[in-house]
C-alpha positions as CSV (number, residue, x, y, z in Angstrom):
1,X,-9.0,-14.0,53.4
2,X,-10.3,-14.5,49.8
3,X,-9.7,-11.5,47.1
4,X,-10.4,-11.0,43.4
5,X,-8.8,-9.9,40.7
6,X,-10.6,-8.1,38.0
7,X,-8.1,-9.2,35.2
8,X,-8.0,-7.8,31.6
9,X,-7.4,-10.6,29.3
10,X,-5.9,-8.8,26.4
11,X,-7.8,-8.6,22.9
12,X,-7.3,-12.5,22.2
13,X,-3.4,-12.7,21.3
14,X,-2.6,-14.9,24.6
15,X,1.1,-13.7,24.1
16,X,-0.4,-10.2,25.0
17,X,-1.7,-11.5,28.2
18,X,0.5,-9.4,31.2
19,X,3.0,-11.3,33.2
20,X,0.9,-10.2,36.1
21,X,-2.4,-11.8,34.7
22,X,-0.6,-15.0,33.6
23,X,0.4,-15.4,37.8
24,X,-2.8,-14.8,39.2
25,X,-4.2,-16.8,36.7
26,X,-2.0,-19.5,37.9
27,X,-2.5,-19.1,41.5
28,X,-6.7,-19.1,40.9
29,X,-9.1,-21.9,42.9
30,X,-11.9,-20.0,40.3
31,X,-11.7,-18.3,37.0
32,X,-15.2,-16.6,36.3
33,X,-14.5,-15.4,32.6
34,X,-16.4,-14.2,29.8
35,X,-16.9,-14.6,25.8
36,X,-14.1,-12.5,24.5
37,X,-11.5,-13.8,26.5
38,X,-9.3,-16.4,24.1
39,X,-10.3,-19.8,25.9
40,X,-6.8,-21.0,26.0
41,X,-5.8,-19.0,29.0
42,X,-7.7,-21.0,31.1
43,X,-5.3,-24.4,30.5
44,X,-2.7,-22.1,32.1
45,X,-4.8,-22.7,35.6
46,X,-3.6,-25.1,37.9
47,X,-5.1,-28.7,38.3
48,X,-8.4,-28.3,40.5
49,X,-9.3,-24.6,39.9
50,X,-13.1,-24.4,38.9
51,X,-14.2,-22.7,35.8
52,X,-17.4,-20.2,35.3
53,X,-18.5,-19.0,32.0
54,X,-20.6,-15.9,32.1
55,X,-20.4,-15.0,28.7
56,X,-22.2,-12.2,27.1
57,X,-23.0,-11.5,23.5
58,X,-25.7,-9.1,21.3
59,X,-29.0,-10.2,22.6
60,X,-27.6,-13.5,23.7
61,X,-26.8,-13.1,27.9
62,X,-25.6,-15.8,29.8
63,X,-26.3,-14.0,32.7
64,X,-27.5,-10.0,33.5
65,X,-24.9,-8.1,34.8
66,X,-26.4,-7.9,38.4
67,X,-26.7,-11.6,38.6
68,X,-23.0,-11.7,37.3
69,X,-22.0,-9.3,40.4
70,X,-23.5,-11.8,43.1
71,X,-21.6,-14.8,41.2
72,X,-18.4,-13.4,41.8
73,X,-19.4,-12.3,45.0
74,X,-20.7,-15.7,45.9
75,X,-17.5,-17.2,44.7
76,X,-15.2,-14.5,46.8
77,X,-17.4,-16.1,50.2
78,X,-15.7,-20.0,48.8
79,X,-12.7,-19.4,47.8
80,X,-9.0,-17.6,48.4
81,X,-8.2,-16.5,45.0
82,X,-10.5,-15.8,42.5
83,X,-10.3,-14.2,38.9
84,X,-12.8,-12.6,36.9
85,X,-11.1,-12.7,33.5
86,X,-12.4,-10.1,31.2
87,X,-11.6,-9.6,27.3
88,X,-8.9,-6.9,26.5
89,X,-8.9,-4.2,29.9
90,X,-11.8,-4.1,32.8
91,X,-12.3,-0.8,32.7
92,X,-12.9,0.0,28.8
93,X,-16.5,-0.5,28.3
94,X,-15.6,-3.8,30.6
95,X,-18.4,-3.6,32.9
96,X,-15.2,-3.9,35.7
97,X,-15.9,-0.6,37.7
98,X,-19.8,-2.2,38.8
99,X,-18.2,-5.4,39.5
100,X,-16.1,-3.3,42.2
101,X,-17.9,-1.5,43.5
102,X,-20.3,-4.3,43.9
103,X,-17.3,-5.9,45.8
104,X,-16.5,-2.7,47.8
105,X,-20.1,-2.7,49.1
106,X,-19.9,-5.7,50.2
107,X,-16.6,-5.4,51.7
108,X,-15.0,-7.8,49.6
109,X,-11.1,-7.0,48.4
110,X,-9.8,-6.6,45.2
111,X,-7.3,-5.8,42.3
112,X,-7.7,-4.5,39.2
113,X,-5.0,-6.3,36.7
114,X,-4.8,-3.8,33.5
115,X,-5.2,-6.0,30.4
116,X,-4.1,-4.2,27.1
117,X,-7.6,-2.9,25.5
118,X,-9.0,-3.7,21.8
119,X,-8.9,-0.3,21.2
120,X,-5.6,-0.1,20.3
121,X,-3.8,-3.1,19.8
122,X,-6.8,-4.6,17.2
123,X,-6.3,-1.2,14.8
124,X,-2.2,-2.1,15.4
125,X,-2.7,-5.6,14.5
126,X,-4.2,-4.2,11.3
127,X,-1.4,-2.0,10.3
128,X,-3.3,1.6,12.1
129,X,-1.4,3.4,14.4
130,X,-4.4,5.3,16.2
131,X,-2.1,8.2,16.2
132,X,0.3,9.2,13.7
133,X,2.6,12.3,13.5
134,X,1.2,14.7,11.1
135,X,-2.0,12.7,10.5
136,X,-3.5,12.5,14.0
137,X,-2.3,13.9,17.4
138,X,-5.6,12.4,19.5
139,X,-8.0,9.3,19.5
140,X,-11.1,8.9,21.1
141,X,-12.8,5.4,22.0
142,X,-16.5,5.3,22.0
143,X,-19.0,2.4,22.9
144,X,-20.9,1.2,19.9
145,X,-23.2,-0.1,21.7
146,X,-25.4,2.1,24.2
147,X,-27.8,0.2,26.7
148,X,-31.0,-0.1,25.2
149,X,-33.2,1.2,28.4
150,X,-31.4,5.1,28.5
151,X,-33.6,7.6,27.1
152,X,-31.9,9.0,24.7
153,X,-28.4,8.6,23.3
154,X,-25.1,9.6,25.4
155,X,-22.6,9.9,22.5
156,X,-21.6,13.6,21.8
157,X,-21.9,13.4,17.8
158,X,-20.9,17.0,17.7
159,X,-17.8,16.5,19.8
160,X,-16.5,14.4,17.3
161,X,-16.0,16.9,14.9
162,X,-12.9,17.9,15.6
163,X,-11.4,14.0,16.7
164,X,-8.7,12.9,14.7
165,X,-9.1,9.1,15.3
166,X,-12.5,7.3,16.4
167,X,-12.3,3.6,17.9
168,X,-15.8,2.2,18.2
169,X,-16.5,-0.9,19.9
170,X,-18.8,-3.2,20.1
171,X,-20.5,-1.1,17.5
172,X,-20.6,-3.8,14.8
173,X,-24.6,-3.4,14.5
174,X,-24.6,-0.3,14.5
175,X,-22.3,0.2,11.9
176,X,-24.4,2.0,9.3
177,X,-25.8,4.4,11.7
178,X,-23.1,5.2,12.9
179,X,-21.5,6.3,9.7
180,X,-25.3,8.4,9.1
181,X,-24.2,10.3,12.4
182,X,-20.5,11.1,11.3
183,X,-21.8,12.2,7.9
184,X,-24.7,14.0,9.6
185,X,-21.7,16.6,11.7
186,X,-20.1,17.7,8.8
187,X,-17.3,14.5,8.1
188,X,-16.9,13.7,4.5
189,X,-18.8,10.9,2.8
190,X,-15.3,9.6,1.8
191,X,-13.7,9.6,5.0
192,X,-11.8,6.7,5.4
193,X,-13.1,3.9,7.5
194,X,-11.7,0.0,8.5
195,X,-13.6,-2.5,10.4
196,X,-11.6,-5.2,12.1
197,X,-13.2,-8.6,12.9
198,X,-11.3,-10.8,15.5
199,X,-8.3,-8.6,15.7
200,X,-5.1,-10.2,17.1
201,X,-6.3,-13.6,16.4
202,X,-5.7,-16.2,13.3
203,X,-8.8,-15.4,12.1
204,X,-8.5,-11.3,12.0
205,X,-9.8,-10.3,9.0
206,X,-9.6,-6.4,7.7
207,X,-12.4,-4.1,5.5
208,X,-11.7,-0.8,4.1
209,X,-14.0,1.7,2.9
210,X,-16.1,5.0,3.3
211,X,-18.4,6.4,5.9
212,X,-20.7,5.6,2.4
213,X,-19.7,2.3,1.5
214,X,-18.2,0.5,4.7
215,X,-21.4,-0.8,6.2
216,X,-22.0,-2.9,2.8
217,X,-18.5,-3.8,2.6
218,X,-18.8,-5.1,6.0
219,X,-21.6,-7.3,6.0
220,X,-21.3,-10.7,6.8
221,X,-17.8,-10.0,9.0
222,X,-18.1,-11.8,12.5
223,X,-17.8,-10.4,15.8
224,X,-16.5,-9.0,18.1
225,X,-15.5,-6.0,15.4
226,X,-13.8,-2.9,15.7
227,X,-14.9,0.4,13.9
228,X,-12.0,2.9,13.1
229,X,-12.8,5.8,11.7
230,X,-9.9,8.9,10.6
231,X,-7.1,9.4,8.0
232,X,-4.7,6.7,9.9
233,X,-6.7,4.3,8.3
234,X,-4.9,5.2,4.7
235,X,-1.3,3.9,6.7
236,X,-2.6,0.2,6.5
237,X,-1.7,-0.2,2.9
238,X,2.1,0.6,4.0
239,X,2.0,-1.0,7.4
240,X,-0.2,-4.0,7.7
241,X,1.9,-6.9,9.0
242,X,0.2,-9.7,10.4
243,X,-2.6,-10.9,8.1
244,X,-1.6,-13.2,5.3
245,X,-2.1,-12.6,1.6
């Protein structure tokens, strides 16, 4: 009886890939995976398994995500094993609870593997605990990028008032607007502010500003990026540890 495994990749660090990823990985006869997840998991596959890209990226779609459900679906009626490898966790803005319940409908079984999510081990590669005794006793990750066909925006600005940490992803575009919004409730114009291209890889690179000057600092910076917004941001300067000078 086939199964899949809805597996979190990790944030593109493949030494943060879970043990438990790493043996399903192994065991796959298909590994349908997408743009963010580091490409050099997939020599980790045995000899034979088949390989899917359904890569997404800003206005650039491989495949919708409906058309992506009936591909793993179709591949779950071929083979025993299959994973659907996602960038950092399936369930953080992964798209992984359709893709089940697509599967449930259809009565097909499956697993969710955890994989450890952008949202906080980019800021940690970047020296930013998302919470910090004294500085910040919550976070709260947000989607920086809402579908384009809802009505009218499902962020509650106003709730963020009284957030200590915000972790936007995907939000990259959006950058400068969100900062307008942010300003807009009451938060400072110098509130601190780092945006984090390519976090946990070789090519992480790190900006620093204010909700006023971050979006022009920014420009140019490659994605996938990472918005964190709160007064943990000032820690980088003492803890920053894995980009080179």
């Amino acid at each position: 009886m086939s199964k899949v495994y809805l597996t979190g990749a990790g944030p593109g660090d493949i030494e943060l890939l879970t043990l438990k990823a790493l043996r399903v990985i192994q065991d796959a006869d298909v590994i349908i995976y997408d743009r963010l997840a580091n490409p050099d998991i997939l020599e980790k596959a045995k000899s034979g398994c088949e390989f899917v890209y359904v890569g997404k990226e800003d206005g650039r779609h491989i495949l919708p995500q409906d058309e992506i459900n009936e591909v793993i679906y179709e591949n779950a009626l071929k083979y025993e094993t299959v994973v659907r490898l996602k960038g950092g966790d399936p369930f953080v803005f992964g798209r992984g609870g359709e893709e089940a319940l697509y599967l449930k409908q259809r009565e097909v079984e499956f697993e969710i593997i955890p994989g450890i999510t952008s949202s906080i081990s980019v800021p940690a590669y970047a020296g930013i605990p998302v919470t910090h005794r004294g500085v910040a006793v919550s976070f709260r990750v947000v989607t920086g990028h809402e579908a384009p066909n809802k009505p009218a925006s499902q962020i509650p600005w106003n709730d963020f008032k009284s957030d200590d940490t915000l972790v936007f992803l995907m939000g990259l575009s959006k950058l400068s607007l969100i900062c307008e919004k942010l300003i807009e409730i009451g938060k400072p114009s110098n509130f601190p502010v780092a945006v984090i291209s390519r976090g946990t890889t070789p090519e992480q690179k790190v900006v620093v500003g204010t909700l006023e000057t971050i979006a022009n600092k920014a420009k140019g910076l490659p994605t996938p990026a990472l918005i964190v917004v709160g007064k943990v941001v000032e820690l980088r300067e003492q803890l920053k540890w894995f980009e080179k000078e």
